[in-house]
N, C-alpha and C positions, 0 to 999 in steps of 0.2 A: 485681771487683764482687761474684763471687757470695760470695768469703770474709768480706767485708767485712760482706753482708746478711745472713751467717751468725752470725759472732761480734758483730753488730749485735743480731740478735734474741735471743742466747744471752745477752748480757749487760746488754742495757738493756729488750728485750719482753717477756723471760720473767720477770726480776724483778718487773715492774709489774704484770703480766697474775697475778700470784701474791699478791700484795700489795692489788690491788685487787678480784679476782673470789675472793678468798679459796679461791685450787686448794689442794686437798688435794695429798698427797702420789702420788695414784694417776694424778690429772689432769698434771700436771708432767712425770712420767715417760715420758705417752703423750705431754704435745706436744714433748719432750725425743726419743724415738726419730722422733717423725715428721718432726721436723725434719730431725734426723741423716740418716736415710732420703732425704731429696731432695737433700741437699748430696752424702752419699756416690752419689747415682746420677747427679745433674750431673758432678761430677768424674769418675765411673768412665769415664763415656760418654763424655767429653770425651778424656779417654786413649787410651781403645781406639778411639774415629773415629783421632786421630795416628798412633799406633804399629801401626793394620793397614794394611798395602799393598795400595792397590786399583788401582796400575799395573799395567801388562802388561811389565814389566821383571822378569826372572828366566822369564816363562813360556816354553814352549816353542810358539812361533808357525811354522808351514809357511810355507816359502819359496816358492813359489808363493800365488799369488790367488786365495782361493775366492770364489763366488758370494755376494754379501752383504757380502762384505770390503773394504776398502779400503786405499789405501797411503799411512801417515804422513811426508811427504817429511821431517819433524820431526826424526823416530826412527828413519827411514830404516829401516822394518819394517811389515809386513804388519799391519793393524787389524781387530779381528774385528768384526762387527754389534755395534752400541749404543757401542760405543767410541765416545771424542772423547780429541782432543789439548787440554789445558790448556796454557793459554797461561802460566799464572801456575805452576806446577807443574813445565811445560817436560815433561811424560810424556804416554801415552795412558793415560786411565783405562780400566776395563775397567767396561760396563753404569755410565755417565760418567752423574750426574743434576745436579750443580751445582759450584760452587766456593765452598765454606765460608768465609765471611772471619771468623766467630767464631772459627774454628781453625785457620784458612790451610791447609786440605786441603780435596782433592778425595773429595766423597760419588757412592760408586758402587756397586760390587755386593759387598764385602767389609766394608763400613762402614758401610750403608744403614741396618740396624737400628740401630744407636747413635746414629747423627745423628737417626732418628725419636725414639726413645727421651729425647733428650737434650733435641728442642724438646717433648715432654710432659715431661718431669719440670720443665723450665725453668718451664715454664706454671703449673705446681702448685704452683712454688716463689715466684715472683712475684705469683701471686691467693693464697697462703695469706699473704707477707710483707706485700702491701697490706691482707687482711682483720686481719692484727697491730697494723699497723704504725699505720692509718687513725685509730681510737680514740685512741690512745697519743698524736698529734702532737695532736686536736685537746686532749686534755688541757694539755700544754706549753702551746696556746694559748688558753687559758682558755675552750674552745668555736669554735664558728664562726658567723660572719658575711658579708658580702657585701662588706665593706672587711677581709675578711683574707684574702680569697681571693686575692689576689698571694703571701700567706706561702707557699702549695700550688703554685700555679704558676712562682712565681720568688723559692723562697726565698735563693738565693744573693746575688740581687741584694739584696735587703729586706735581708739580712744584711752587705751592703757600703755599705747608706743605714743600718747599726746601730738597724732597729725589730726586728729578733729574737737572738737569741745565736747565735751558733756550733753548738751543738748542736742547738737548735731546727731550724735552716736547714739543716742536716746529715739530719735527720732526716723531715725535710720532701724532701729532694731523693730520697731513700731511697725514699719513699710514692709517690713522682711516679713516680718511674722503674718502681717495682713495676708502677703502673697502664698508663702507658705498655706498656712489655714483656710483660704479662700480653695485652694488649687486640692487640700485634703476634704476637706467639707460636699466640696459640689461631686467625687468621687463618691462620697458616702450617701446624699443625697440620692442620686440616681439608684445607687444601692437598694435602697428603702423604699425608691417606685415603685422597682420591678417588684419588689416584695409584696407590696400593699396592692400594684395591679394583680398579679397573680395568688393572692389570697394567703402569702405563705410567711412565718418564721423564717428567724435567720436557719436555726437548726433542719426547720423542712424544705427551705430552701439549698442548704448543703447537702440534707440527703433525699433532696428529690421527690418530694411528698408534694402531692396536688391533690390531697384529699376534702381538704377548704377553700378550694378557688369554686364562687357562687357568680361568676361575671364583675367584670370589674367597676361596673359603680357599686354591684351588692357588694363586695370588697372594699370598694372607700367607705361606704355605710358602718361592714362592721369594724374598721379600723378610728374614722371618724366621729362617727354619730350621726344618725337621723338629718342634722344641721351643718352635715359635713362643708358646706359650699361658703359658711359663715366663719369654722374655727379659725381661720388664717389673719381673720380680723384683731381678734383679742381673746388669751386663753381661758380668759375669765366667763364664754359665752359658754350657755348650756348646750350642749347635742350629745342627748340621752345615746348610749350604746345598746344597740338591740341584744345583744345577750349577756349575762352576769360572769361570763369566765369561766364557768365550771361546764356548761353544757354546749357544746357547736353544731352546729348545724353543717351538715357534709356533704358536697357534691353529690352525692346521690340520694341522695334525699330532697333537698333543694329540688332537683331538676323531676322530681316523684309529684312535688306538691303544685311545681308549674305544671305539669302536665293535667292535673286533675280539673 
């Protein structure tokens, strides 16, 4: 879908939008990179959530039970605080907040930033292709009305009763889905603030746990990294995570060491 919305808008938005508002050549080029810019940062993130490891396979876990810990009869190995075993994954994540079914991995403490990352740029990319897209269809439909309003909501069908074209109904499902996902996305996003402002999992967040909220830049720190102010750039930038996942640092402790 998202390539689809891409070389959608690169070859039938950007022509018309060019042709019709008379862009110059300077305007072109910016909606040409900014576009470029959300697809390569969807895609980037969408890789780097896969290809990093946010199991606790390969760590080095003590065989003994410490205080906080738990035993995954799963993995048939010791589970540090904020772990969960995924059931769909079959591992114990490490600082475990969900199971991704956009990208069939588990978002934890080594992938957190990209998955945030990924449902903002998603957001950006879906209300900029619906604010594209919106004009452009009702053109196709010679304007709007309140007996074309089935085109918008169910153009596939309209397009199988043959009152609009194929590409019309194509392009129309395109706008739909934009506004849909844009409207489910920025709900999700705020979601994920309040979380990362308040230092918490989705899970400690359900049951109410503030046992790792350290103020909320030390909160974007440990969710972002170090260079937290940079990730939003490219997900490709380094910003080391101050802790490895297995060990957290806990409100009372945190406010122990400021005090000293």
């Amino acid at each position: 879908m998202v390539h689809s919305a891409y070389l959608y808008g690169e070859f039938a938005i950007a022509p018309w939008m060019k042709e019709t508002y008379s862009m110059g050549t300077l305007k072109n080029i910016v909606y040409q990179i900014f576009a470029l810019f959300l697809y390569l940062n969807v895609m980037g993130n969408v890789y780097k959530i896969i290809e990093t490891n946010t199991s606790s396979v390969g760590k080095m876990l003590p065989t003994l039970l410490k205080p906080g810990w738990t035993f995954c009869y799963a993995c048939e190995a010791n589970s540090p605080p904020r772990s969960f075993h995924c059931m769909t994954c079959n591992k114990c994540i490490l600082k475990r907040d969900h199971h991704c079914m956009f990208t069939s991995q588990c978002i934890g403490h080594s992938n957190y930033r990209y998955y945030f990352w990924l449902v903002f740029y998603g957001w950006c990319g879906t209300m900029f292709c619906a604010i594209m897209t919106v004009p452009y269809v009702l053109t196709l439909l010679d304007g709007f009305s309140i007996w074309k309003l089935p085109y918008f909501i169910l153009p596939l069908f309209c397009f199988m009763l043959q009152y609009i074209s194929f590409f019309t109904a194509i392009s129309s499902f395109i706008t739909l889905l934009s506004v849909v996902f844009s409207c489910a996305l920025i709900a999700l996003l705020f979601w994920h603030c309040s979380h990362i402002y308040k230092g918490q999992t989705t899970f400690e967040s359900s049951h109410r746990i503030y046992d790792y909220d350290l103020g909320w830049k030390e909160n974007i720190i440990q969710s972002f990294g170090t260079k937290w102010y940079l990730t939003w750039i490219c997900p490709w930038i380094i910003s080391p995570l101050p802790g490895d996942g297995i060990e957290f640092q806990t409100k009372a402790n945190y406010q122990h060491s400021k005090d000293q």
